[in-house]
C-alpha positions in Angstrom: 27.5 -103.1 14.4 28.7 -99.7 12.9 31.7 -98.3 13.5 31.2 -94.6 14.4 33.1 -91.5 16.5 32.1 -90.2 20.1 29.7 -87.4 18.6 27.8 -90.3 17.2 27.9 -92.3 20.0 26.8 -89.7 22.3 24.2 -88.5 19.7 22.8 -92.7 19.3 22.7 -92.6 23.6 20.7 -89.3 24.0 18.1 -90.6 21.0 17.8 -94.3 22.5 17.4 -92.7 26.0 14.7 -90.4 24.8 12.7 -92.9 22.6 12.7 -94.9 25.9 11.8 -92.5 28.4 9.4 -89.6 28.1 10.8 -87.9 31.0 14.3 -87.2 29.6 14.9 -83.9 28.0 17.6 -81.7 26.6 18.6 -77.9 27.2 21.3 -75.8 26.4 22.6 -73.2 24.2 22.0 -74.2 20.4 21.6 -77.6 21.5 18.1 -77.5 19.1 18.3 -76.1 15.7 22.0 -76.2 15.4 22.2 -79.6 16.6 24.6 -78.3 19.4 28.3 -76.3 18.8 29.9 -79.8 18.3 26.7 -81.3 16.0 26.0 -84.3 19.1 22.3 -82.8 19.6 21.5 -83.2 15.6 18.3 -84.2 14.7 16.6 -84.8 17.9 15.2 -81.5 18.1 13.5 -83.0 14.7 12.4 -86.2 16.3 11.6 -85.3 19.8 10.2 -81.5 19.5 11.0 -78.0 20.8 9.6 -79.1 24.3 12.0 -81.8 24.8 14.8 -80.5 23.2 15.0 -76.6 23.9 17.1 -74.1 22.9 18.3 -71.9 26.0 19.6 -68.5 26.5 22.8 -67.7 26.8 23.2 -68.0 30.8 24.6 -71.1 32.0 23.6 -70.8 35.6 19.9 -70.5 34.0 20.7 -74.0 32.0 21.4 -75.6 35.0 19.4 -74.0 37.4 16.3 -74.8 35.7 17.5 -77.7 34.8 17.3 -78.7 38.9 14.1 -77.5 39.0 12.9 -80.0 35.9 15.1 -82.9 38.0 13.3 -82.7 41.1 10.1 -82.6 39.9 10.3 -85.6 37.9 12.5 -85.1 34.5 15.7 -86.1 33.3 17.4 -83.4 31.8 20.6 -83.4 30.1 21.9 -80.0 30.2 24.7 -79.3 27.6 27.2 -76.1 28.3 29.5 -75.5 25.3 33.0 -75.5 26.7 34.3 -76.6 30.2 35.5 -73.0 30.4 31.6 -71.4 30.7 30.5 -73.9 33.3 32.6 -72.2 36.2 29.1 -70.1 36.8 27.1 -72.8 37.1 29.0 -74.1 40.5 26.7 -72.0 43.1 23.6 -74.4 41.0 24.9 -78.0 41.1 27.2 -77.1 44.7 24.5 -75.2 46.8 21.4 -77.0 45.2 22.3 -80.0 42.5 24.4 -81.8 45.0 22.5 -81.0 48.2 18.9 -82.3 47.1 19.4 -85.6 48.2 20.8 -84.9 51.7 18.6 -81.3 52.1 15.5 -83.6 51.8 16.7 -86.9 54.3 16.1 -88.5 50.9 12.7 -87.6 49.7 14.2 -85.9 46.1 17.0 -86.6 44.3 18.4 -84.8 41.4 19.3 -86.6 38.5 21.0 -84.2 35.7 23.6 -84.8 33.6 25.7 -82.2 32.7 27.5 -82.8 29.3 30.4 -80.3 28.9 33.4 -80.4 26.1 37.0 -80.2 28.2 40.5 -80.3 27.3 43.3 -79.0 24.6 44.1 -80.2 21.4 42.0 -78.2 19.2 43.6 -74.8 19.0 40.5 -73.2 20.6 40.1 -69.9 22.3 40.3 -69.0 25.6 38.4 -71.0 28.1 37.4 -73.5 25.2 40.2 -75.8 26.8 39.3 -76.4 30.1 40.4 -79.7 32.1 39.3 -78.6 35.7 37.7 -81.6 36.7 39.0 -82.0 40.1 36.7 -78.8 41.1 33.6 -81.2 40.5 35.3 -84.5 42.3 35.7 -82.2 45.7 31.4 -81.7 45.7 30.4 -84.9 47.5 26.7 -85.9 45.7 28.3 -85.2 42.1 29.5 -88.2 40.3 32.4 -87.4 37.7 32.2 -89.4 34.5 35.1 -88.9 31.6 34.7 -91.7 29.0 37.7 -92.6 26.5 36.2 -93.9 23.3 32.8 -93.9 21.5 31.8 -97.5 23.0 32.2 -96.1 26.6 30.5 -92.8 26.0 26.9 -94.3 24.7 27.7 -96.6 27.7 28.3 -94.2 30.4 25.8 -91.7 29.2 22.8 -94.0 29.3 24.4 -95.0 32.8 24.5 -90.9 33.9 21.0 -90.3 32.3 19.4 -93.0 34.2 21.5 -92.1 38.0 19.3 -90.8 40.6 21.8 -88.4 41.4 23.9 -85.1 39.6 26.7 -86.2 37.0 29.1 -84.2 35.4 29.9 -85.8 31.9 33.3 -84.5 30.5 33.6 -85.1 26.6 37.6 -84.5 25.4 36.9 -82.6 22.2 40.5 -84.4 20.7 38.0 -87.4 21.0 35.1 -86.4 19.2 36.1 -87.2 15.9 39.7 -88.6 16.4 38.8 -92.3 16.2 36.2 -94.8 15.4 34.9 -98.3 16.9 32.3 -100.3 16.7 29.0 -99.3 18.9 26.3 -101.3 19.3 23.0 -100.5 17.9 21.5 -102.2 20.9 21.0 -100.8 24.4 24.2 -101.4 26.9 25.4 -99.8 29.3 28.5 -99.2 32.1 28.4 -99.2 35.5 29.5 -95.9 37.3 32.2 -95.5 39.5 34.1 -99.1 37.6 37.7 -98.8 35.8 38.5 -100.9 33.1 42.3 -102.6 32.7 43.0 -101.6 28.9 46.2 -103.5 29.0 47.7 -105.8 31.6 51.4 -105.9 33.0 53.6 -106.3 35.7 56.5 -103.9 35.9 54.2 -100.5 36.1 50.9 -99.2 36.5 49.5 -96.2 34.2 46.5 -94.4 35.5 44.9 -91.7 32.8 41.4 -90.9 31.8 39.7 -89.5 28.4 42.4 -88.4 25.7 45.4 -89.3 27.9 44.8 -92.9 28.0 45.2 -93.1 24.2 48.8 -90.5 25.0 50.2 -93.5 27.7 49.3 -96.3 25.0 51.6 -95.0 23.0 54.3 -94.2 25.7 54.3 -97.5 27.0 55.9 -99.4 24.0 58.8 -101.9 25.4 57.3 -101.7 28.6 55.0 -104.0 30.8 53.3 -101.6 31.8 49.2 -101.7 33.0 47.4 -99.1 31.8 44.3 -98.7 33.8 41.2 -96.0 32.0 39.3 -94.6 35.1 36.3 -93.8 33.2 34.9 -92.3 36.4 36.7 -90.2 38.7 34.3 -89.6 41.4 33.7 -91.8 42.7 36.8 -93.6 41.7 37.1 -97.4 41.3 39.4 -98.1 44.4 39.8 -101.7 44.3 40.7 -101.7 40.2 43.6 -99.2 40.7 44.9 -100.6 44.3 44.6 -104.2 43.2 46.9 -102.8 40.1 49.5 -101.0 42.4 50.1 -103.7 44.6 50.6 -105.6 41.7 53.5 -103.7 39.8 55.1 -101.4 42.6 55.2 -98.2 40.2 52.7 -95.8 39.8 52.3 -93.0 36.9 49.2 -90.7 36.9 48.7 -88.3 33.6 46.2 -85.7 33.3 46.1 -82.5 31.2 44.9 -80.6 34.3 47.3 -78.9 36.0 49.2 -80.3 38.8 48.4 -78.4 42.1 44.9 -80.0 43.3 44.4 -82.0 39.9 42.9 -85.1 40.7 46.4 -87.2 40.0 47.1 -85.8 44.1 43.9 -87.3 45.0 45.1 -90.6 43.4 48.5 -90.3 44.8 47.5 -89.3 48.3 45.1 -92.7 48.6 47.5 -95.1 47.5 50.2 -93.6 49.6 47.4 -94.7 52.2 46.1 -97.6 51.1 48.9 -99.3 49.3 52.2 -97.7 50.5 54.1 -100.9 52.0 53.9 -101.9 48.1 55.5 -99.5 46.9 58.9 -99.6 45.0 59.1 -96.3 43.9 57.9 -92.6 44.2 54.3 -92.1 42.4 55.1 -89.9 40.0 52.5 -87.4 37.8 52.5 -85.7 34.9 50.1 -83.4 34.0 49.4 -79.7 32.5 51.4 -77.3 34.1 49.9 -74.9 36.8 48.9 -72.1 34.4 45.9 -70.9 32.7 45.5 -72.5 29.5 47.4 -71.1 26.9 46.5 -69.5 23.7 46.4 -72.3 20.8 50.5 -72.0 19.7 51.3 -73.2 22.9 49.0 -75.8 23.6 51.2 -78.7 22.6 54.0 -77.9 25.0 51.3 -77.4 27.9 49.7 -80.7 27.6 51.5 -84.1 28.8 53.2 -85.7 25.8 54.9 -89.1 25.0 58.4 -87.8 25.7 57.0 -86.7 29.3 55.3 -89.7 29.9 58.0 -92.1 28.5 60.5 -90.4 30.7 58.5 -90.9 34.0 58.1 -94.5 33.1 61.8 -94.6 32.9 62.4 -92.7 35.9 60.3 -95.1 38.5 61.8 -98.0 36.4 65.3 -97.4 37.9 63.8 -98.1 41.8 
């Protein structure tokens, strides 16, 4: 079992989907001959061909909106768009169309793309290069919102996205992509949508991140008994995992890099306020990005949640 990084891992998951099914294809801008901005796409274009692994122009409304066309009538494609920051003109496609398909046709089509998109800081990259603007996507009921954490969950989760009936958004952290290694089956796995996994068990505190901020609360939570609780998918969300967890340890602590007005954290917060509020021994408390635009790269560390941040919310709902 090698041990590789999350460009290899998606790269290993596109290739074993394709060699298995005819009907999945890729698109996107340099996604073919370069092998994609990132390098995930290199080599397929090699194996596979130029018609199922295309080189687009640079319009990412025309990615994705031919990329609905392809789904309905049959294919599976995976559309990339560079950076979370260019895929803002792609929302009239998967909103008005992508997500609509489904209900539109009383269930005769379905529309099942994956949109693979880089997000997030932590590379020093230009403007809208460092996106984390997820929650738009989780508001769009008939889109499913998948952000794995490691290379073993990404081959997982993408085989699981490729082979959905329905539109999913796949958000890559770009810290991630080469940051760390693990070992990633050679064999075909996957992981269920919409399922959270406990990454560390505890009594006292429960931690709630996804992508790079999970691996930002591991190291927070030292001298703590703390659970720490990876969403992997945040639409839909696995409600049981994380409720389960609350009622457990009375304290709550969300972290995201979005920013905090409308990030998905207030989703979080508002449903176990609902669902789980009798068990609580303290406020839920978030920390996220700021409510900003991104800034340019010299300021990127102070904008996204850090160890200090999310030590000192631990410490704060320790005191209830």
């Amino acid at each position: 079992m090698p041990k590789v990084n999350m460009v290899q891992a998606i790269n290993l998951a596109l290739k074993e989907e394709m060699q298995r099914d005819k009907s999945v294809v890729i698109l996107g801008e340099d996604v073919g001959k370069d092998g994609g901005v990132f390098r995930i796409t290199e080599g397929l274009i090699e194996q596979f061909g130029t018609e199922r692994v295309m080189d687009t122009p640079l319009s990412e409304s025309g990615i994705v909106g031919a990329a609905v066309g392809m789904a309905i009538y049959g294919l599976k494609p995976v559309a990339e768009i560079q950076f979370m920051g260019f895929i803002y003109p792609t929302i009239d496609q998967l909103f008005s169309h992508a997500a609509r398909i489904r209900s539109r046709s009383r269930g005769r089509f379905t529309c099942p793309i994956v949109v693979r998109t880089p997000y997030g800081a932590g590379i020093k990259a230009l403007e809208l290069h460092s996106e984390s603007t997820e929650a738009l996507f989780c508001h769009m009921p008939g889109i499913k919102v998948v952000v794995p954490s490691s290379p073993y969950n990404a081959k997982g989760l993408l085989i699981s996205s490729i082979r959905d009936p329905d539109p999913v958004i796949f958000l890559e952290s770009t810290r991630l992509y080469r940051l760390i290694k693990e070992d990633v089956s050679e064999e075909e796995y996957t992981l269920p949508l919409g399922s959270a996994r406990i990454v560390q068990e505890g009594k006292d505190v429960t931690l709630i991140a996804w992508g790079s901020m999970l691996h930002r609360v591991l190291q927070s939570v030292e001298g703590v008994d703390a659970e720490v609780i990876d969403l992997m998918t945040l639409s839909p969300f696995d409600e049981e995992t994380v409720y389960k967890s609350v009622k457990k340890t009375g304290r709550v602590v969300i972290v995201h890099e979005a920013p905090k007005t409308c990030g998905f954290g207030a989703e979080l917060s508002a449903s176990i306020a609902e669902e789980a509020m009798l068990y609580l021994k303290a406020p839920i408390l978030r920390v996220t990005g700021y409510d900003v635009v991104m800034p340019l790269p010299k300021f990127e560390d102070y904008y996204m949640p850090s160890v200090e941040r999310i030590r000192k919310a631990i410490e704060e709902v320790m005191k209830y």
